[in-house]
C-alpha positions, 0 to 999 in steps of 0.5 A: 535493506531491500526488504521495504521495496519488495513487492506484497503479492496482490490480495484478490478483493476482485472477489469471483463471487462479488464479495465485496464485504461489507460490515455494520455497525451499531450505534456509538456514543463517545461517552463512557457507560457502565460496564455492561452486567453480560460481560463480567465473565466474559473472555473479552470483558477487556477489549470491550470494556476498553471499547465501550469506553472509548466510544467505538461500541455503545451497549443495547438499550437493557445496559448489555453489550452481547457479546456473543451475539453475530456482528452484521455487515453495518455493524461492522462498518460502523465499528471499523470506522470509528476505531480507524477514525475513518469519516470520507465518503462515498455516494451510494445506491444499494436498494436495501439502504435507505438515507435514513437508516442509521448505518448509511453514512457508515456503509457509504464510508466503507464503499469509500475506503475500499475494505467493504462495497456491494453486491453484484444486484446493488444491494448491501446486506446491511443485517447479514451475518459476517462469517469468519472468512468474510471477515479475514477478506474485510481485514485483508483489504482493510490492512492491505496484506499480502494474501498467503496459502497458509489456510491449508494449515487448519484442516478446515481451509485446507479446500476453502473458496479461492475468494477467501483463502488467499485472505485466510491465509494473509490473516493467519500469518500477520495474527489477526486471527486465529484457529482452535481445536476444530480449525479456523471455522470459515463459515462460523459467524463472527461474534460481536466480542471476535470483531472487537478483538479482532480489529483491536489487534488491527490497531496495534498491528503494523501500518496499511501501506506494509511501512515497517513501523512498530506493532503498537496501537493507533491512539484515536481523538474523535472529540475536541479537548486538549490531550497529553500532559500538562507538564513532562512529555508523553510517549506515544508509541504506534499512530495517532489520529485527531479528528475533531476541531478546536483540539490541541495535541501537547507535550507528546513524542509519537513514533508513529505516523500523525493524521490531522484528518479530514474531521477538523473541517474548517476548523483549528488544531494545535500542536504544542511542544509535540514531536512526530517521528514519522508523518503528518498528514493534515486533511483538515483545516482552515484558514485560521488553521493548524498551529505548530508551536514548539513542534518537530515535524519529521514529514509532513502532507497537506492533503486538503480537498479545497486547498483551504488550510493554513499552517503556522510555525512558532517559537521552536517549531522545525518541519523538516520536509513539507510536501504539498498535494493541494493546495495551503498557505505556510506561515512562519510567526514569530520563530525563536529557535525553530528552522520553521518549513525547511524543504517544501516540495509542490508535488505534482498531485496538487490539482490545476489552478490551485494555490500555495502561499509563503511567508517566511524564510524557506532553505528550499523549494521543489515545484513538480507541479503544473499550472500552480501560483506560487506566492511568495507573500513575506520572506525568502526563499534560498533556493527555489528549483522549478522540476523539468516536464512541468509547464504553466507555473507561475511565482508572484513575488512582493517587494517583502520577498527575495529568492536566493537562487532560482533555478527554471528546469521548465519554462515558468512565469515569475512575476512581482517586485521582489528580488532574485540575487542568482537566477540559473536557466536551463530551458527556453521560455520563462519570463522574469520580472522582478530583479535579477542581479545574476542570471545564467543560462545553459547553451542555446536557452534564452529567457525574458528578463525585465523586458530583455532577452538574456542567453544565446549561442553560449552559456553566459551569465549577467551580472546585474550591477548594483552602480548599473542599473540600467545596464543592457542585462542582455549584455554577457559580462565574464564571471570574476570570482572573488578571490576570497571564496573558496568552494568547499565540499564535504572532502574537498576545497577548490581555489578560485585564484587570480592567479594559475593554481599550477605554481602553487604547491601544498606547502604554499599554504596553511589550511584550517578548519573550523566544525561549528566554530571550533577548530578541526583537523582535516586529515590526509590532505592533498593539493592538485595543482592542475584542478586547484583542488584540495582534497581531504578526507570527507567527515563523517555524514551521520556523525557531523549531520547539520553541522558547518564546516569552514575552512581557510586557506592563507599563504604559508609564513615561507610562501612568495607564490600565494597571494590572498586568502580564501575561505568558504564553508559547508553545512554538512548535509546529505543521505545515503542509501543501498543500490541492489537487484530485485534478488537482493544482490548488491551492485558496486560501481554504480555511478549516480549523478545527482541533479536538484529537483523532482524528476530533473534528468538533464542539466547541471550536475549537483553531485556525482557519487559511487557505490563501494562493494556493499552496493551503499552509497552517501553524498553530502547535497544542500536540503532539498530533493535531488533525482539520481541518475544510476549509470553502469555498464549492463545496467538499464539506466533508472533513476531515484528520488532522494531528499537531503533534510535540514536536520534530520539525516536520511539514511535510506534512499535506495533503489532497485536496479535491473541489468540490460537485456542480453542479445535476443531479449526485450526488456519493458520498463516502467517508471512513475512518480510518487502516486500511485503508489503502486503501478502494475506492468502485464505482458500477454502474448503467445506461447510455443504451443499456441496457447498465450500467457500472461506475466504480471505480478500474480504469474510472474514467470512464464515457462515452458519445457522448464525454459524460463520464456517471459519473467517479471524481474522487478516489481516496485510497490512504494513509488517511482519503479521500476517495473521490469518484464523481460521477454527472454525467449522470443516466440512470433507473434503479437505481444500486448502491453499495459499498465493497471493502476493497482493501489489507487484509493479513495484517499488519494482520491484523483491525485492517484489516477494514471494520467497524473502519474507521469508514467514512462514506458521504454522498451530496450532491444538486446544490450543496446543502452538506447531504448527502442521505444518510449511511451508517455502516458497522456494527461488529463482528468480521467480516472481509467484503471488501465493504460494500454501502451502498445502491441508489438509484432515479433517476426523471426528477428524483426521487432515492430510496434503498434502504437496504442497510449490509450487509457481504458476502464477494461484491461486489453486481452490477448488474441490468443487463448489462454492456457488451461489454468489449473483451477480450469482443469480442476472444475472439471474434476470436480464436476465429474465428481459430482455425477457420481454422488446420489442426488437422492440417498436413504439411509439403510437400517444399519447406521449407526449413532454419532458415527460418521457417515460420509455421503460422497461416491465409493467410486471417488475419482480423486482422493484430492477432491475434499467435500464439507457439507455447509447446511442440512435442512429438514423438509416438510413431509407431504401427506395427502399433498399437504405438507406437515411437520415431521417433528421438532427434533434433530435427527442428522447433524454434521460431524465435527470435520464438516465432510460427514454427517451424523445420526443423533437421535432415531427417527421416533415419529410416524414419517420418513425425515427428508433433508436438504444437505448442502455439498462443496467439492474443492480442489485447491482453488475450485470449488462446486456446490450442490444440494441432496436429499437424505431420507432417514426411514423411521425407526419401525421401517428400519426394524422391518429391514433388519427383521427381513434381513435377519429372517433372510439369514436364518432361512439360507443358513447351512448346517451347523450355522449358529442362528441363536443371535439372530432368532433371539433377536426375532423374537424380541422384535415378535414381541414389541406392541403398538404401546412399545416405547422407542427406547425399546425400539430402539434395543430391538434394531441394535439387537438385531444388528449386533445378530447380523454383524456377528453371523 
């Protein structure tokens, strides 16, 4: 059940040698053309037949589409960008892209998305070829995996670059690409007809953010038109994305996620009798807006740079939960059977100063944003809850509109004339102008309300009376229940009787039930007369979700003790949700105390539950998100964010939780809110050898003489936290501490910058429940990577702080040195081995065709290191100081496992070849390059060599020494001419070798 909160380890797009991919494209047209006479044979006439149809790849001005031709870097982008329906931008300035080259608005999407930039000379490379392994980085990034070791699965990656084997790896192990009979090919260049069935399997592969959707491909509308049936309903299984204005999406279930994207721009979309089970996201609109007609909405996201768009329920159109993150008017028009917006939540991504609009009636409302204006244009709210550490909210009002209940956790402006029936106030601070006929306020809060104070000393609550209405509202009135309510919960009912709930007795009274208006039966019911509580057994959550429980209490036909009759109900509403360790361990007993609201901490206490032996968890609450408060002893408190849904029961909102420090250890916890998605703690400081360490998620233990010293013990991927490093043996000295914004991304745009992201640090000392410290990060409008948050000083037992709470562009480093890392230590190795190798190596007249010949060092000081030549180049020979060409044909080429070369043909022409042959030396991670010279001797010298060598031979040779072989084969050289052809030539130095060989 944890599997969806584990961390992904991070894949290192930091790229050592600044490859930042990027991929071209060529040009596209949305028409569908006839099928290209190059791939009638081809292995991948289908995926680009099925491309080319689509309008993602268009073919060459002869009809073709070339399959087998190298993709180039703005190739690439361009294909990337229209399969993914990608269309934001970013600004740019390579030297080598022009405004008016064809693939410049799509190399400035792909620096936008992240999954291709520049080089470290700001240039592009737009017409460079994209390697295989390039291309494993590009999807890495692309689909957010998680980098793996698995290259050393293909004998050619074994020792690939430590900048792209992570990626090969990653891309091996989810599929998108995969090796042959000779290996992965890292530095193969990628056809056009690879790319396309690559990034087809792309599509169809699992979503980027690691969800745990199906496997089923993204289907794309880049076009205005109406698309699904006319009549039936059509089943989409995977994503979908609409990206083109005055469409309409109808009759559709699609299981996946919806993204209205940011190419409708102003204009409309329609969704007509369309089901989306997983999450809309809506980047575009206008004013006159996206129309939800007969739809069923699941989650959906306003996500819209200016704020400008307009969403309208109709007829049975229900959206179970809407979060705002700029801002939007909601409308309800003309609902027959839908619930239209059920649960809006203002997230606190929604810039300052925007506005979010009403009309219609809303069951709840969570604002976690600041300085927002909430209008309530027409309609209701029942219940509106304002989140504690927002500040500068305001809610205006009309006479057309009424809340059912307000609750303030955070001081706010509520303005207009309309009408509040229960207003709870829980800070000081908030000015209320419309009428309140009840208010209650916590102990000490004291609130403005139509120009009087209401609150003091002790929790009062006002009634404001509909025959007094000038009444003081200032005046406290003693609440009276009426003794007809009944406060029912899912497993019990709680009297409010006039009279003392101690006389009576369970046979004093008659309790029935009704399960949407038909009669049901409580089971195991008790009645504690101290608490006036009637106890029964809860019903069952998913069985009974949405439906509305009433019951009655009357006096018995024998009671004298019973005097009225009560009666309340409860709509069965709620979630539940799995409690564990970062191990996976389940935790029972786990206390959660949930309170109404984003990020509400204090203050009354909606419902409280316990974990049974399994870790799980269900609590039946109003729709709505509620903050739990997770509490048990040897526990470091944490909290979670849930959401209990109109219609739809929410079953998995869990949470990680990490156990208190032990005596002598230091727990760090961070926590956040929903962006960025990912937060990153590190920890630097020094090590029993002097030395320093560096704990973070890519090195997450720290040991030391097998004695695990600092560990990262939870590491949260998917919002809120925690992040937990645990000091677990001191060592004196200073510790740094900071935080990296890891995921944010262009399409969070500043919404997912650190200072908005509300994050805490606390700091806990040994098993002591308070933390020691507690750091805020500051707001604002900056973009900084990194959030410095304190240094901290370890003497013997004394712990002190050095405050910082400074976001920075560059991560803080240790004052310590670091520890040789391996690939440290293994560069070393390698440039020792370099020294060994001849920078300038002649082939001697004994080697022999398609034989490997490996040009690395006898003398080898590790058996580890792996060579792979990359590049051989012939040279032009010099004669007379003039350069002139050998021959045009090839005499050295590389062996099929890359760490050899190979003689292919006799050098036949009057000169010495001369190669440039380019090395790599790996070792694990490190890699080292160099260039040699190979000289390959003509075939007339090496016959000279041998015949020397053969010659030598005969004249040592001793008694009884057969020389015959060797003296043939003299002979045979004796008699060769200058007319000789070099298929002779060549016979003469095989023959004397074999002589040679055999003596």
């Amino acid at each position: 059940m944890l599997g969806n909160m584990k961390k992904r380890s991070h894949q290192w797009i930091t790229l050592l040698l600044s490859v930042a991919i990027v991929l071209p494209t060529w040009g596209f047209t949305a028409t569908p053309t006839a099928q290209a006479s190059d791939i009638q044979n081809h292995w991948a006439k289908d995926v680009m037949t099925q491309w080319q149809s689509k309008g993602y790849i268009s073919g060459f001005q002869d009809g073709s589409l070339k399959p087998d031709q190298s993709v180039t870097r703005s190739q690439l982008a361009a294909m990337i960008n229209k399969a993914f329906g990608f269309t934001q931008t970013s600004s740019i300035a390579y030297k080598d892209v022009q405004s008016s080259d064809w693939f410049y608005h799509d190399v400035a999407i792909a620096k936008s998305q992240g999954y291709m930039e520049g080089y470290k000379n700001n240039t592009f490379h737009p017409d460079q070829k994209v390697t295989r392994q390039e291309l494993a980085v590009i999807l890495t990034s692309l689909k957010k995996l998680k980098s793996s070791n698995s290259a050393a699965q293909m004998k050619d990656t074994l020792y690939s670059p430590s900048w792209s084997k992570g990626s090969i790896g990653a891309v091996i192990d989810s599929g998108l690409m995969k090796g042959d009979e000779k290996g992965f090919r890292p530095k193969d260049t990628t056809t056009r007809a690879e790319a396309v069935t690559v990034l087809e399997r792309s599509l169809e592969s699992s979503d980027t953010n690691n969800s745990s959707k199906s496997s089923s491909p993204t289907t794309i509308y880049n076009t205005a038109g109406v698309y699904g049936p006319a009549s039936g309903q059509q089943q989409i299984a995977g994503d979908m994305q609409l990206n083109s204005a005055g469409s309409t999406l109808r009759n559709m279930v699609i299981e996946g996620d919806l993204l209205l994207g940011a190419g409708i721009g102003e204009g409309d979309a329609i969704l007509d009798h369309v089901t989306v089970k997983g999450t809309t996201t809506i980047n575009g609109g206008g004013i006159n807006s996206i129309h939800l007609q007969d739809a069923t909405l699941q989650t959906a996201v306003i996500n819209k740079k200016d704020g400008n768009v307009r969403v309208v329920t109709t007829g049975a159109t229900t959206v179970q939960q809407m979060i705002l993150q700029s801002g939007g008017l909601l409308e309800e028009k003309g609902l027959t059977t839908g619930a239209g917006f059920t649960n809006v939540v203002l997230s606190n991504q929604i810039p300052s100063g925007s506005t979010v609009s009403l009309k219609g009636r809303i069951d709840s409302m969570d604002i976690s944003s600041s300085s927002v204006l909430t209008q309530l244009l027409t309609g209701s709210v029942d219940n509106l809850a304002v989140a504690s550490g927002t500040t500068d909210n305001k809610i205006s009002t009309t006479s057309s509109s009424s809340i059912q209940s307000l609750t303030l956790n955070s001081a706010a402006k509520v303005s207009g004339n309309g009408t509040i029936e229960k207003a709870y106030i829980n800070v000081t601070g908030s000015t209320i102008t419309p009428r309140v006929n009840q208010t209650t306020t916590s102990a000490g809060v004291t609130a403005l309300i139509e120009g009087g104070v209401v609150g003091g000393e002790q929790a009062v609550t006002n009634i404001r009376k509909e025959d007094k209405k000038h009444q003081d509202s200032s005046t406290p009135v003693v609440v009276q229940q009426p003794v007809q309510s009944l406060d029912v919960r899912n497993g019990q009912a709680i009297l409010h009787l006039n009279q003392p709930t101690n006389e009576l007795l369970l046979s004093d009274m008659e309790v029935t039930a009704t399960l949407n208006g038909k009669p049901y039966t409580l089971t195991n019911i008790i009645y504690d007369s101290v608490t006036g509580v009637i106890q029964f057994d809860p019903l069952n959550l998913k069985a009974k979700y949405n439906k509305i429980l009433e019951i009655t209490v009357t006096p018995s036909s024998s009671s004298s003790r019973l005097l009225t009759i009560s009666k309340g109900d409860l709509r069965i509403n709620g979630f539940t949700g799995f409690i564990g360790e970062e191990q996976g361990e389940s935790v029972e007993g786990m206390t959660i105390h949930f309170r109404r609201g984003l990020n509400v901490t204090e203050g009354p206490i909606a419902a409280t539950v316990t974990t049974n032996e399994h870790g799980d968890y269900n609590v039946t609450l109003p729709p709505g998100v509620y903050t739990g408060e997770l509490i048990k002893e040897g526990f470091i408190p944490s909290y979670l964010i849930a959401t209990s849904l109109a219609e739809e029961y929410n079953y998995d909102q869990s949470a990680i939780v990490s156990r208190m420090p032990t005596e002598g250890k230091i727990s760090i916890v961070l926590t956040w809110d929903e962006l960025p998605y990912d937060e990153d703690a590190h920890l630097l400081g020094p090590t029993p050898d002097g030395y320093g360490f560096h704990t973070s998620t890519d090195n997450r233990q720290y040991n030391y003489q097998n004695q695990n010293y600092v560990s990262l013990d939870t590491d949260n991927m998917s919002s809120y936290g925690p992040e937990v490093i645990t000091i677990k043996k001191r060592v004196d000295g200073i510790y740094t501490f900071y935080v990296q914004n890891y995921s944010a991304t262009a399409n969070n745009g500043a919404a997912s910058t650190l200072r908005k992201s509300s994050a805490t640090v606390k700091v806990y000392n040994g098993a002591y429940r308070l933390p020691m410290k507690t750091y805020h990060i500051p707001v604002g409008d900056g973009e900084e990577p990194y959030w410095h948050v304190f240094d901290m000083n370890v003497d013997n037992d004394q712990v002190s702080f050095f405050d910082q709470n400074v976001l920075v562009n560059i991560p803080p480093t240790s004052i310590y040195h670091q520890l040789p890392n391996q690939a440290e230590i293994d560069m070393l190795d390698l440039e020792r081995e370099m020294d060994l190798i001849s920078s300038n190596q002649v082939l001697a007249y004994d080697t022999q065709m398609d034989k490997d010949i490996s040009l690395r060092s006898s003398n080898s000081l590790n058996d580890n290191i792996a060579m792979y030549i990359s590049d051989i180049e012939l040279l032009p020979t010099q004669v007379n100081g003039h350069p002139i060409s050998v021959t045009d044909d090839t005499y050295l080429v590389t062996s099929d496992f890359e760490d050899t070369i190979m003689l292919s043909q006799y050098n036949g022409s009057a000169y010495t070849a001369n190669y440039n042959v380019t090395l790599h030396l790996t070792l694990r991670d490190a890699d080292i390059e160099t260039t040699i010279v190979v000289q390959l001797p003509t075939i007339d010298t090496w016959i000279e060599q041998a015949s020397v060598e053969a010659q030598s031979k005969i004249n040592t040779a001793t008694a009884g020494q057969d020389i015959t072989a060797l003296q043939t084969a003299l002979d045979d050289k004796n008699a060769l001419t200058s007319h000789s052809t070099t298929d002779e030539k060549i016979a003469v130095l095989e023959k004397l070798n074999q002589a040679l060989i055999s003596f």
